[in-house]
N, C-alpha and C positions, 0 to 999 in steps of 0.2 A: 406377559406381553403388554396388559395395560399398563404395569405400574410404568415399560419401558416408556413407551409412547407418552404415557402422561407428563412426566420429566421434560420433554421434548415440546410442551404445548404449552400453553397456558390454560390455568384449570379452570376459566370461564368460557372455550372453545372446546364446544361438544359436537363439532361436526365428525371430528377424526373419530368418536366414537361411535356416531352413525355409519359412517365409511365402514368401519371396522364389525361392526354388525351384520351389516349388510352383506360384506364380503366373506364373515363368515358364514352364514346362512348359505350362502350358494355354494359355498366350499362343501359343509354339510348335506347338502342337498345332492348335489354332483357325484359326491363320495356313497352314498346312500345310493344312487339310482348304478351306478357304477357296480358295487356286489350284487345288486339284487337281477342285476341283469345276465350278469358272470355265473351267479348262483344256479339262477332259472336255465342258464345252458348246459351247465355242468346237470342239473337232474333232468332234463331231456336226452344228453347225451348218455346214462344211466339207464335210461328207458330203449335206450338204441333207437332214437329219433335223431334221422341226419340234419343235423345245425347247418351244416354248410349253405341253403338256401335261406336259412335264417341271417344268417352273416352275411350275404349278399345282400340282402334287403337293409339292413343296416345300415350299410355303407353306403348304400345308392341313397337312402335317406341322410343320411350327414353329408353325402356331398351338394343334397338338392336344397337339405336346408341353410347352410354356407352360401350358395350360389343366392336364392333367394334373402336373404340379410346383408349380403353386397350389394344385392340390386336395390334393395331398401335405401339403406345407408346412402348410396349414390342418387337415387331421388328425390330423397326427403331433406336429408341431412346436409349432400354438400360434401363431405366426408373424400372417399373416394373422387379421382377427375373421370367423367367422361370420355371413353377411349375413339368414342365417334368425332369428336372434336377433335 
């Protein structure tokens, strides 16, 4: 994938390689916390421990943390318009 990218740049512009680090690291990281999480249900469910209020709590966390990074973005950033306006 670099040598693609490289062709495409000039080889004294290393931003796209920073980009490209960075972007994979979170890919990596996402992917990693994504089994470990899947994992951890699946040997609870093994134990016959009901997940279902696990999974609830999950999701009311990704929706709050979503909600709360709009509201950032809209205050800080400028990003988002103002719905009160």
């Amino acid at each position: 994938m670099q040598f693609k990218l490289a062709r495409r740049h000039a080889t004294g512009d290393l931003e796209w390689e920073r980009r490209a680090a960075t972007l994979g690291g979170i890919l990596t990281s996402l992917v990693t916390v994504s089994i470990a999480f899947v994992a951890g249900l699946m040997v609870l469910r093994e134990l016959s421990i009901d997940i279902v209020p696990i999974m609830t709590g999950a999701g009311i966390a990704g929706w709050r943390s979503a909600s709360r990074t709009e509201s950032r973005a809209r205050c800080h950033l400028g990003i988002f318009p103002d719905p009160r306006r």
